[in-house]
C-alpha positions as CSV (number, residue, x, y, z in Angstrom):
1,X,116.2,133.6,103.6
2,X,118.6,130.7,102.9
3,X,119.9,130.5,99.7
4,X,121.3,127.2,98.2
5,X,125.4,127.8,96.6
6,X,124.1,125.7,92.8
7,X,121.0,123.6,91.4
8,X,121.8,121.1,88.6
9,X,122.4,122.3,84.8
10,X,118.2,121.8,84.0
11,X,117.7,124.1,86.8
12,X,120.1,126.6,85.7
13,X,118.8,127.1,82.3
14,X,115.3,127.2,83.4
15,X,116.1,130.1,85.5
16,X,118.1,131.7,83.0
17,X,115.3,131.3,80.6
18,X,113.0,133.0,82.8
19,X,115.1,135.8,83.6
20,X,115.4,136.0,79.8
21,X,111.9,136.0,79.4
22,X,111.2,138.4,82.1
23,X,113.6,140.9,81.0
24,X,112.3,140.5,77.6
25,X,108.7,141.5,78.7
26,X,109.9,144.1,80.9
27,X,112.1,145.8,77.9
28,X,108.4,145.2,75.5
29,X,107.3,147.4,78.6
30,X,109.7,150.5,77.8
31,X,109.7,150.5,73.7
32,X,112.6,148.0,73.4
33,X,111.7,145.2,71.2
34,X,115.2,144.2,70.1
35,X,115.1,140.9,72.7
36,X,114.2,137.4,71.0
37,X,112.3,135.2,72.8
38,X,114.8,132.4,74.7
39,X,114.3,129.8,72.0
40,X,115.3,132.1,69.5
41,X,118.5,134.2,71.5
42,X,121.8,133.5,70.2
43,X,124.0,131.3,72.5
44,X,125.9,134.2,73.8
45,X,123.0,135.7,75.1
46,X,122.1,132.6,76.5
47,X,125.2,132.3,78.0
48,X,125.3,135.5,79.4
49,X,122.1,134.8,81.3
50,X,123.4,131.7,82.5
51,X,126.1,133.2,84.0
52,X,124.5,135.8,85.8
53,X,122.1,132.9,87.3
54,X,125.6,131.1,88.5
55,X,126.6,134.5,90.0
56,X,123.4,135.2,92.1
57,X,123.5,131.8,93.3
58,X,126.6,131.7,94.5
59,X,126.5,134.6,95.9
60,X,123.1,135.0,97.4
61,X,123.1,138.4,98.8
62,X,124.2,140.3,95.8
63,X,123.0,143.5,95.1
64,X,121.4,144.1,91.5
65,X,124.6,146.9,91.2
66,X,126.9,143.4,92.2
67,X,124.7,141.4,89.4
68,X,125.6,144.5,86.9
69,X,129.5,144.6,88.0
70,X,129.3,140.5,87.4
71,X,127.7,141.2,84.3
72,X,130.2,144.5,83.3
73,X,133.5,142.6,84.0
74,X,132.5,139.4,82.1
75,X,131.5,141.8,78.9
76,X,134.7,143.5,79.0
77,X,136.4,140.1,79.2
78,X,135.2,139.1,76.0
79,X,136.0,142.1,74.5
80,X,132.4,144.7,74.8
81,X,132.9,148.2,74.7
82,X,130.2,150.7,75.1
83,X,128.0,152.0,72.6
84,X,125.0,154.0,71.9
85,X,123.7,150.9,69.9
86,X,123.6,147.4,71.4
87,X,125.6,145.4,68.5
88,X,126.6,141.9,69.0
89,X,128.7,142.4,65.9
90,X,130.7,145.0,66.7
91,X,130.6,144.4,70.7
92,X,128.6,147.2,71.5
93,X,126.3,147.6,73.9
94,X,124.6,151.2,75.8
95,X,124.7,148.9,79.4
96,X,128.4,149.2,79.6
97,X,128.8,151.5,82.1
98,X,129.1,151.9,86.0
99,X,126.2,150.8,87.6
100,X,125.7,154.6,88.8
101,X,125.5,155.9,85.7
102,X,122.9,153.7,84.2
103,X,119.0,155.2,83.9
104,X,116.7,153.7,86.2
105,X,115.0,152.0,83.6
106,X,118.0,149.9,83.1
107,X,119.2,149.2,86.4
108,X,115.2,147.9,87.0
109,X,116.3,144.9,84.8
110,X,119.2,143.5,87.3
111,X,116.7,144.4,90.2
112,X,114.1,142.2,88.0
113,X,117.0,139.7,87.3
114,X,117.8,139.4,90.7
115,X,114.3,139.0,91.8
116,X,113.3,135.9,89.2
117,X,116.4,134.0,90.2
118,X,115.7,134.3,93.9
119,X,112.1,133.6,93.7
120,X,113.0,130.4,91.3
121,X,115.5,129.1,94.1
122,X,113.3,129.2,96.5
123,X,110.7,127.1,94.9
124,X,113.5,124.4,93.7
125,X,113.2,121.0,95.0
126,X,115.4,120.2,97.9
127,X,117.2,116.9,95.9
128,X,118.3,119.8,93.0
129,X,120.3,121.8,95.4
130,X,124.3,121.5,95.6
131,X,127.2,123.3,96.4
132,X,128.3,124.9,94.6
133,X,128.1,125.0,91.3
134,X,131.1,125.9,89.0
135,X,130.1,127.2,85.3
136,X,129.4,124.4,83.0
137,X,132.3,123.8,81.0
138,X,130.9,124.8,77.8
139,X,130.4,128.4,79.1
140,X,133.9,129.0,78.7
141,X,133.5,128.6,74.6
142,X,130.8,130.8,74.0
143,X,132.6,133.7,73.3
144,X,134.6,131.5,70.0
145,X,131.0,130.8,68.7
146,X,129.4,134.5,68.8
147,X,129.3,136.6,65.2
């Protein structure tokens, strides 16, 4: 299968909100309710979905360990250690480790990830593919905005 290198901005955050929303269901599925629905997640969870829909885009035959690396590095960038406790407060998070080391039922949400975006791709209009796409400027401000 083909996979296109960007889709415009509307696009983009449709996917990310359905890879939100997926997740979201899929956590509901193992006892975590801690995700908000899209509407309601803060912008740097937002944001993080968004990037992680610019990543498997642009690079089409990721693996979900390649999404979770993507995902890793960019955590650590803005200054995420690990933590028993996801807290956006204090940075923490229980996903911040290798790949490897994660239970199944975590790395089933990058394979679910992975999945949505590739499925929404392929059902994107022809005229809304590009190439590629760089991360909308605005991304790179999130991190100031989160508590």
């Amino acid at each position: 299968m083909e996979y296109p290198a960007a889709a415009s901005l509307l696009y983009l955050v449709s996917i990310a909100a359905q890879c939100h929303e997926n997740n979201r269901d899929y956590c509901r599925s193992i006892g975590d309710d801690s995700q908000p629905p899209w509407c309601l997640a803060p912008a740097w969870q937002q944001t993080s979905a968004l990037e992680g829909v610019i990543h498997a885009i642009n690079n089409p035959y990721s693996t979900p360990e390649d999404s979770h690396r993507s995902w890793l590095e960019a955590k650590v960038m803005a200054g995420w250690v690990y933590g028993e406790v996801k807290d956006p407060a204090a940075k923490t998070h229980p996903c911040m480790l290798p790949y490897d080391q994660l239970p199944d039922e975590q790395r089933a949400k990058d394979r679910i990830f992975l999945d949505t975006v590739r499925k929404m791709v392929e059902n994107l209009p022809a005229t809304e593919l590009a190439e590629p796409v760089p991360p909308p400027a605005f991304l790179h401000h999130q991190e100031e905005r989160q508590p």
